[in-house]
C-alpha positions in Angstrom: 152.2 94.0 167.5 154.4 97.1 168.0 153.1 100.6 166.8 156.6 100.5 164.8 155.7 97.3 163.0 152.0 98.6 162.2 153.2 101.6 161.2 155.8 99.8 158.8 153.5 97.5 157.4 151.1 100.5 156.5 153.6 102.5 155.1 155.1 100.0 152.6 151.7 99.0 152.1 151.1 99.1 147.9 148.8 102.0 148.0 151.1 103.8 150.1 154.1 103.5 148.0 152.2 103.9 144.6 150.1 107.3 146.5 153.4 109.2 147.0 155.2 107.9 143.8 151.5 110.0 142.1 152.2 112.8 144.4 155.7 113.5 143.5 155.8 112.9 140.2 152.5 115.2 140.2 154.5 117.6 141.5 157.3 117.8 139.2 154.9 117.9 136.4 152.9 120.7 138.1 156.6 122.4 137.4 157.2 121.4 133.8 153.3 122.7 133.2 153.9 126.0 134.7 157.3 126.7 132.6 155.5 125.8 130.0 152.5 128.2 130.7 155.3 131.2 131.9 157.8 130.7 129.7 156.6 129.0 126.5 153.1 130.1 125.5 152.3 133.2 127.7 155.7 135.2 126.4 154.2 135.0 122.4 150.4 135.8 123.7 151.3 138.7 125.2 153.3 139.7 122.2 150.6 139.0 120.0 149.1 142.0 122.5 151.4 144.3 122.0 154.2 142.9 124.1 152.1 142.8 127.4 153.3 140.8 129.9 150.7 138.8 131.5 152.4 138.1 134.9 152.5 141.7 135.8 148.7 142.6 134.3 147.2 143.6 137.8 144.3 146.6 138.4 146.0 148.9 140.9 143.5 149.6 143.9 146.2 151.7 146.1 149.4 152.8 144.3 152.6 152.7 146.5 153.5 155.6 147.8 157.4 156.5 147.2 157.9 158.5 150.0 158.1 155.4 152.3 159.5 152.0 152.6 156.7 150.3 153.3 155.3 148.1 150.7 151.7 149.4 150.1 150.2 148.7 147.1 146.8 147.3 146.6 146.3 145.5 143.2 144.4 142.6 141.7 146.7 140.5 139.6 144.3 139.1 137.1 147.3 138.5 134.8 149.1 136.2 137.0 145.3 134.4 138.1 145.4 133.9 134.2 148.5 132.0 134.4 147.1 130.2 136.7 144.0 129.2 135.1 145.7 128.6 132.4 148.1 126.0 133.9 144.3 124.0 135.5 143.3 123.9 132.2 146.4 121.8 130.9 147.1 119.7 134.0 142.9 118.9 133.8 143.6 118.1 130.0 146.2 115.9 130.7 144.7 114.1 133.9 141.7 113.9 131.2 143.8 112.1 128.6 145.3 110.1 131.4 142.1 108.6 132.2 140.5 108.3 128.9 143.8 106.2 128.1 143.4 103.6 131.0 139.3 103.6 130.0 140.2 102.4 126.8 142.8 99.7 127.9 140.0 98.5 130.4 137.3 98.2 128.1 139.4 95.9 125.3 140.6 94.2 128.6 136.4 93.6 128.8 136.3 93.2 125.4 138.7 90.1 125.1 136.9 86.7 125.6 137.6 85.0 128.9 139.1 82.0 129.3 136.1 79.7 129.7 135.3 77.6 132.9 134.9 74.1 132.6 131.1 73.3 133.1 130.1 72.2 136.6 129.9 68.2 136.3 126.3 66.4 136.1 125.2 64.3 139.4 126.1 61.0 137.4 129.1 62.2 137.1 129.7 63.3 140.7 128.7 59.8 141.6 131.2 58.2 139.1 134.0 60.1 140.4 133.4 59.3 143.7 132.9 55.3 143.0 136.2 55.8 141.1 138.1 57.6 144.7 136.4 54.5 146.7 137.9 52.1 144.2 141.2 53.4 144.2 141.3 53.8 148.1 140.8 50.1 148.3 143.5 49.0 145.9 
């Protein structure tokens, strides 16, 4: 078998396929989550602090100095790290609801009675069966 052929089969491989459909939809919601975050709930927080905005909350370690061009400034930028967290905290609520959905759809899958198997047949009629087969083979 070629390396082109085992590579194909890998890559259209189920797990594969349904891997990177996770990864890019995770990735587009990663972007709908951190609108949401930047433009939707941070923007009425920092009102509600006096019309702070929390991107651009950072301690100052080194100012810039204006007489050059150089960028230069040293800051922590707690505000945006509180974005940040912030946006964790929803994807890890949603990823939590997420599970806790299919959870629930496995355990009333458990919950549902099982078709029951027909019960394994007695010796006698193992035998009868098998008299019955020679009997017919004859005819």
């Amino acid at each position: 078998m070629g390396l082109f052929q085992e590579f194909r089969e890998f890559a259209v491989r189920g797990n594969v396929v349904d891997l990177a459909v996770g990864i890019i939809i995770g990735a587009a919601f990663n972007g709908i989550v951190k609108s949401l975050v930047d433009q939707v709930i941070m923007p009425p927080v920092g009102l509600a602090m006096g019309g702070v905005d929390f991107s651009e909350l950072q301690w100052v370690l080194k100012p810039e100095d204006p007489a050059t061009e150089a960028v230069e400034l040293v800051a922590i930028q707690y505000g945006a790290f509180a974005n940040t967290v912030l946006q964790f905290v929803i994807v890890a609520f949603v990823v939590f609801m997420l599970v806790k959905g299919i959870n629930n759809m496995r355990r009333k899958q458990a919950e549902e009675p099982q078709p029951a198997t027909p019960p394994a047949p007695t010796p006698s009629e193992t035998l009868l069966t098998e008299i019955r087969d020679l009997l017919k083979s004859k005819n």
